[in-house]
N, C-alpha and C positions, 0 to 999 in steps of 0.2 A: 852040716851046720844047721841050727835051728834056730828060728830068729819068730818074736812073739811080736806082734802088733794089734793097737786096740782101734783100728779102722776097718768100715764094711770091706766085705769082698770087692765092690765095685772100688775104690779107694784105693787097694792093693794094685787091683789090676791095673790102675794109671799109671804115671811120668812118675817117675822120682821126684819131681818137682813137684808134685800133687803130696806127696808123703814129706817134704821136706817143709811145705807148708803146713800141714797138714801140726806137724810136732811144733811147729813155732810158737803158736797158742802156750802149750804146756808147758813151754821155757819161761815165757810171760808171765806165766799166771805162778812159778813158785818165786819169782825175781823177790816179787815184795815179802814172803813169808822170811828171805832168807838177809835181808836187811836189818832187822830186829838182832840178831846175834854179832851182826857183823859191827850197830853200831858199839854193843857193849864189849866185843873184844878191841875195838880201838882205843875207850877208856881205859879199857885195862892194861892195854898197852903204854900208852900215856902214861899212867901211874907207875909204871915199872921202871919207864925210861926217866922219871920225875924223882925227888928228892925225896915225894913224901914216906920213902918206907925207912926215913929217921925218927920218922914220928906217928907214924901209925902202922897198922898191920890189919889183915881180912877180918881177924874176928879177936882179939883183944885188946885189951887196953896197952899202948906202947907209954910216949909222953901225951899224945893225943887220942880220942876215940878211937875203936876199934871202927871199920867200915860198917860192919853189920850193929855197930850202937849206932851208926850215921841215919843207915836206912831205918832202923827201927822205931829211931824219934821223925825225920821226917819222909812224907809219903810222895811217892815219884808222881811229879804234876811236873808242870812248865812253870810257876812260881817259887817252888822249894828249888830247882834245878836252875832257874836263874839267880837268883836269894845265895845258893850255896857258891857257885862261881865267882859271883861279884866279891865273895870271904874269900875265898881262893886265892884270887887275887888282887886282893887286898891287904889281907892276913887280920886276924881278929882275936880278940881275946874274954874271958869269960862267962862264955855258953860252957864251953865243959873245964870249965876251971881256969888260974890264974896264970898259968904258962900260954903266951900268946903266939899266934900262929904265926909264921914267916910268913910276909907278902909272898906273891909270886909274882910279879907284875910284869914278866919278859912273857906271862903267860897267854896263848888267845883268849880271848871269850868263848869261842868257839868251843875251842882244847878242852878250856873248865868244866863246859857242860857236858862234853862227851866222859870227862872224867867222872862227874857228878851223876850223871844217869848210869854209869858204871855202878857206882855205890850204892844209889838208891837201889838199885834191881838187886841186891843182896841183901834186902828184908825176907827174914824166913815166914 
């Protein structure tokens, strides 16, 4: 068996405890790189499980925008992602024409912005 490790020789030769410490560091350190995907496959989830694929779709126009016209007019901040939520659910009419959007209003706040920074991250 071959087994590779990126600690000194002196490191190896200690307790398993010294190497089990040793890796904790490098679990730590990728936790946060791997939060960024995990929050936009929750959006994405949410939207799947949600009504809205009556009225829109990832990239064209259905009765409402396509996602990727969503992201393309506005840009992923913490005020277009609160802005688009509060539409969400609320429902709004308008901006991309005269068919007005259905409240959501059973919806979280929370929920909406996980759905909304979903979308926004699909500006190409």
């Amino acid at each position: 068996m071959a087994m590779a490790s990126c600690s000194s020789p002196e490191e190896r030769s200690s307790t398993t405890s010294t190497t089990t410490t040793t890796e904790s560091p490098a679990t730590t350190t990728e936790t946060p790189a791997a939060e960024a995907p995990a929050v936009k496959g929750e959006g994405e989830k949410l939207i799947a499980k949600s009504d809205c694929i009556g009225c829109h779709n990832k990239v064209q126009k259905v009765i409402g925008p396509a996602y990727v016209d969503i992201a393309a007019k506005y840009p992923l901040n913490d005020e277009n992602v609160n802005h688009l939520a509060d539409k969400i659910i609320a429902g709004g009419k308008g901006v991309w024409g005269e068919v007005p959007m259905t409240p959501h209003s059973a919806l979280s706040k929370d929920d909406a912005k996980k759905m909304v920074s979903y979308i926004l991250s699909l500006k190409k």
